[in-house]
C-alpha positions as CSV (number, residue, x, y, z in Angstrom):
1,X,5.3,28.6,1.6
2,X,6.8,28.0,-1.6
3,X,5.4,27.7,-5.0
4,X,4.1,23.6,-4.9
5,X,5.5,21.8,-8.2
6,X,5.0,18.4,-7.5
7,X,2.7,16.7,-5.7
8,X,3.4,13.0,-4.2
9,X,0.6,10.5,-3.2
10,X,-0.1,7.6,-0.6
11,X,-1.7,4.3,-2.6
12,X,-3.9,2.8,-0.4
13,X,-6.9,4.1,1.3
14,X,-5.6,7.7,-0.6
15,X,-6.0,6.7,-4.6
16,X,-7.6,3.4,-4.1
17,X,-9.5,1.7,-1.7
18,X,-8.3,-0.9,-0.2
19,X,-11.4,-2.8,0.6
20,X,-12.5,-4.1,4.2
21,X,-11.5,-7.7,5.2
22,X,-14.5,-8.9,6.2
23,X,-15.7,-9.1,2.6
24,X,-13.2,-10.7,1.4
25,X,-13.7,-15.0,0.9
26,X,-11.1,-16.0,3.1
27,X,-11.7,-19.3,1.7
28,X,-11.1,-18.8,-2.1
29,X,-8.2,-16.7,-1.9
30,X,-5.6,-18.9,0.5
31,X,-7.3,-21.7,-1.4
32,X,-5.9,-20.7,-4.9
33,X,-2.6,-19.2,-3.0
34,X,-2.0,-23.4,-2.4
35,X,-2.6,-24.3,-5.1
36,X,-0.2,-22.1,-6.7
37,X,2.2,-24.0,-4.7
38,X,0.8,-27.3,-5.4
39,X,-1.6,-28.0,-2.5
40,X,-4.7,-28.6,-3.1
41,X,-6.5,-28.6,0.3
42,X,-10.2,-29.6,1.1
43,X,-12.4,-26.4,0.7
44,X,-13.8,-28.0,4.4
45,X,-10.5,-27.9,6.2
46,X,-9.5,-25.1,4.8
47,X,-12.7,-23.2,6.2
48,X,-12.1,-24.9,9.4
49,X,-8.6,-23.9,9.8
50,X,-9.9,-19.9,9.0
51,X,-12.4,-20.6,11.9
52,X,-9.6,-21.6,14.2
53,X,-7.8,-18.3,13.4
54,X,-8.8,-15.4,16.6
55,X,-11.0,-13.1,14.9
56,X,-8.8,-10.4,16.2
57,X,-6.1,-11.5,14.1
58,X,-7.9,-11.4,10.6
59,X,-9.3,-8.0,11.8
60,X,-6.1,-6.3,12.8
61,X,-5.2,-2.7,11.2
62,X,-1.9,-4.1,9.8
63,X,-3.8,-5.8,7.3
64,X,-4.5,-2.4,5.6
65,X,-1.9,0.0,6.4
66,X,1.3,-1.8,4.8
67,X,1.7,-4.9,6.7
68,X,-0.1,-7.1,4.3
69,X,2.8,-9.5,2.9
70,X,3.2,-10.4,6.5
71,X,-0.1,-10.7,8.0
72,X,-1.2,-13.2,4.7
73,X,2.2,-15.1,5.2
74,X,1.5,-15.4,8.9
75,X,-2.0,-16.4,8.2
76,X,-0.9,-19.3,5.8
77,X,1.5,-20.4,8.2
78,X,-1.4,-21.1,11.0
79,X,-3.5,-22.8,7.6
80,X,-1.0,-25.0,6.9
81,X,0.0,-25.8,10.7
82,X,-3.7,-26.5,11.1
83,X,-4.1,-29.0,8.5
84,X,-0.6,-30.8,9.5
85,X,1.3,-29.5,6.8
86,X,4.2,-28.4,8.4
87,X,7.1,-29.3,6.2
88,X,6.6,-26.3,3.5
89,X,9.9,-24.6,2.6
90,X,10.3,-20.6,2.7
91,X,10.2,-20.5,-0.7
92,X,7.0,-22.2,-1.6
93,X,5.4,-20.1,1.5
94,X,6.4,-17.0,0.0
95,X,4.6,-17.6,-3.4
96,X,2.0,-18.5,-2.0
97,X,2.0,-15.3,0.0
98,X,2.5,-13.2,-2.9
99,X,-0.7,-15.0,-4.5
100,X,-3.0,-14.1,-1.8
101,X,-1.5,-10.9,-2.0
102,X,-2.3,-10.7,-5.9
103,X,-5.9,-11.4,-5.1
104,X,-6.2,-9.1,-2.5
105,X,-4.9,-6.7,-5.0
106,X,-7.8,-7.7,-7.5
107,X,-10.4,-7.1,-5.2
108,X,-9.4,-3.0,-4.9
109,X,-10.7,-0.5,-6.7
110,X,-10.2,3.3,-7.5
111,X,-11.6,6.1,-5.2
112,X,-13.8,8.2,-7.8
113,X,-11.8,11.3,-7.0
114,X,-8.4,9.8,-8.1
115,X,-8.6,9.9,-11.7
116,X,-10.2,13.6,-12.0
117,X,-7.6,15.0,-9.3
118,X,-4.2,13.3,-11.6
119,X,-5.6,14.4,-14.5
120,X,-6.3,18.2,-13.3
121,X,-2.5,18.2,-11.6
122,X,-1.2,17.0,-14.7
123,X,-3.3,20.1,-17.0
124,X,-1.6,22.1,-14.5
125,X,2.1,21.1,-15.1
126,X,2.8,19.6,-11.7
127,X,5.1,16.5,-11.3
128,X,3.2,13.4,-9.9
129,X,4.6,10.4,-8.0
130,X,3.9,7.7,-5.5
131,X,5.7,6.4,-1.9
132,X,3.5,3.7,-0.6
133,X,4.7,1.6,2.3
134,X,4.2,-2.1,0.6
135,X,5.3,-5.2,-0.4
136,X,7.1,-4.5,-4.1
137,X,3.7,-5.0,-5.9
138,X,2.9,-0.8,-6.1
139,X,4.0,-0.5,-10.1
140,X,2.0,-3.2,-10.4
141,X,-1.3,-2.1,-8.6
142,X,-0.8,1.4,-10.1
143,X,-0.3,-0.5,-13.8
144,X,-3.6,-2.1,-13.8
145,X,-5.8,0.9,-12.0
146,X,-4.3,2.8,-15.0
147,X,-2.5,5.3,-12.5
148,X,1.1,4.9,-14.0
149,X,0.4,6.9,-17.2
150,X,-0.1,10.0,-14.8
151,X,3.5,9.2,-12.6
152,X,6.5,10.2,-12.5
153,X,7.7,7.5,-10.6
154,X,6.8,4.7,-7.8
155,X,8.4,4.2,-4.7
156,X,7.8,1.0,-3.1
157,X,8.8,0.8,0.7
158,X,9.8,-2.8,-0.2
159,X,12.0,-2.3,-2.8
160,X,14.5,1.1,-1.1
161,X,14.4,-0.7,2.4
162,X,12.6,2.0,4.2
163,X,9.4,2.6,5.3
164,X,7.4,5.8,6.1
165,X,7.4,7.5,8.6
166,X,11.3,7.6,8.4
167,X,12.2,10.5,7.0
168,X,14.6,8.4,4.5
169,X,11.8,7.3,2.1
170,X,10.6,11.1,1.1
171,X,14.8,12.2,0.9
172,X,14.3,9.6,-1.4
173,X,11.8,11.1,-3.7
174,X,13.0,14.5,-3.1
175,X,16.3,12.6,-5.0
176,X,14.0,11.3,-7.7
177,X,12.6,14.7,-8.4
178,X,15.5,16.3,-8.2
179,X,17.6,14.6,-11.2
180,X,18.4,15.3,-14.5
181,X,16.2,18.4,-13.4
182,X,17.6,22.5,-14.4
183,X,16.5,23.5,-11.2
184,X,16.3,21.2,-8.6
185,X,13.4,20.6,-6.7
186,X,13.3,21.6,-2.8
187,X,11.3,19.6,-0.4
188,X,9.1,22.7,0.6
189,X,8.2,22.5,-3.2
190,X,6.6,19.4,-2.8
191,X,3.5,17.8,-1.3
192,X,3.2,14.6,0.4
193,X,-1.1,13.5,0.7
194,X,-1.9,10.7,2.0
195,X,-4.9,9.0,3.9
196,X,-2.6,8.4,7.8
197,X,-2.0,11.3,9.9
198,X,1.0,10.1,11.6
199,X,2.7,8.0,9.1
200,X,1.9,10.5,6.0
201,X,1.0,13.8,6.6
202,X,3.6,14.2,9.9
203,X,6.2,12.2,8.3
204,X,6.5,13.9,5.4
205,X,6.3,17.2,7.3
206,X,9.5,16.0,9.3
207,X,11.6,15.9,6.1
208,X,10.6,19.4,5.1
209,X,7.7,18.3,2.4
210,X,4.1,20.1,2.8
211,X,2.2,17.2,4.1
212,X,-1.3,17.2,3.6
213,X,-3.6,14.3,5.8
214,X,-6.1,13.2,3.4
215,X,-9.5,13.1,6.1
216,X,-11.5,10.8,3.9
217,X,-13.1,9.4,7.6
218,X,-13.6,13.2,9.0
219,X,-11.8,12.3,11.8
220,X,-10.6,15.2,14.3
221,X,-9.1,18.0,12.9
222,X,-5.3,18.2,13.8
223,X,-3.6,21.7,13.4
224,X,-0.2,20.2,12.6
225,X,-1.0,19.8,8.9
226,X,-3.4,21.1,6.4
227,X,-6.6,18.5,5.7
């Protein structure tokens, strides 16, 4: 294996956690997502609408694993159906999405390790970066969990059009790394970690990076990729 020289994370569940739903107040945070759109619904209703939603639904994995612009518009969409307001544009449902989502975003915090393990990459010379499948809010989240200083660059799924696993979104980085650089990065020089066997470690493999499953839930060893 080549000499590694940069090193490329997954966000969620990898630096941060993302949190589990059933602590979040499903209440407050679609309540202030209306209002950001100018509805200001009965705390009551608003509960009672959440209770009509199948638990299923609000417990579903693509609320943590990159689906989360869709799974809060969705949700919103049954609110406002439930509460006969049915006559919201695109536009205004989409804010109001993006609000929830910026709540959401409030409510995660940094794994302890993150910090230590940037700052000891960076000692060590190596280039650092971020692909996160997401909904064009990564800078963002990285910005205000004081990640950014240690990156490179971000890659937001939403923002090239791709999403891992596709072996497009890493060609991408590999792209990133390589400019403006004397001697171009090659994707065996770089690491991929990130919390998802399938969607990280494995797709990162298939487009020639060292991916490296981050077993935060010691789950079953898989001799594909290192852990």
């Amino acid at each position: 294996m080549s000499k590694i020289k940069a090193v490329l994370f997954d966000l969620g569940n990898t630096l941060f956690k993302l949190g589990k739903e059933e602590d979040w107040d499903w209440v407050a945070i679609h309540k202030e997502a209306l209002e950001k759109i100018g509805l200001n619904i009965d705390e009551e209703k608003l509960q009672q609408a959440i209770l009509g939603i199948p638990k299923e639904i609000l417990t579903e994995k693509g609320v943590l694993y990159g689906e989360i612009y869709h799974f809060h518009k969705g949700i919103l969409k049954r609110i406002l159906e439930s509460v006969g307001c049915k006559d919201v544009t695109n536009g205004k449902l989409h804010a109001a999405t993006m609000s929830a989502r910026e709540v959401i975003s409030s409510l995660q915090s940094l794994n302890d390790d993150a910090l230590p393990c940037l700052e000891r990459l960076t000692e060590k010379g190596l280039r650092l970066g971020v692909i996160s499948n997401s909904e064009g809010l990564t800078i963002i989240d990285c910005e205000r969990m004081g990640l950014a200083q240690y990156l490179e660059f971000v890659i937001d799924s939403a923002h090239v059009g791709v999403r891992k696993p596709d072996i497009m979104i890493f060609q991408i980085a590999i792209k990133v790394l390589q400019l403006n650089c004397k001697n171009p990065l090659q994707p065996d020089e770089v690491m991929y970690v990130g919390n998802e066997l399938e969607t990280d470690a494995l797709g990162a493999k298939a487009a020639g990076l060292v991916g490296v499953w981050l077993n935060r839930d010691d789950q079953r060893i898989d001799s594909r990729v290192p852990t």
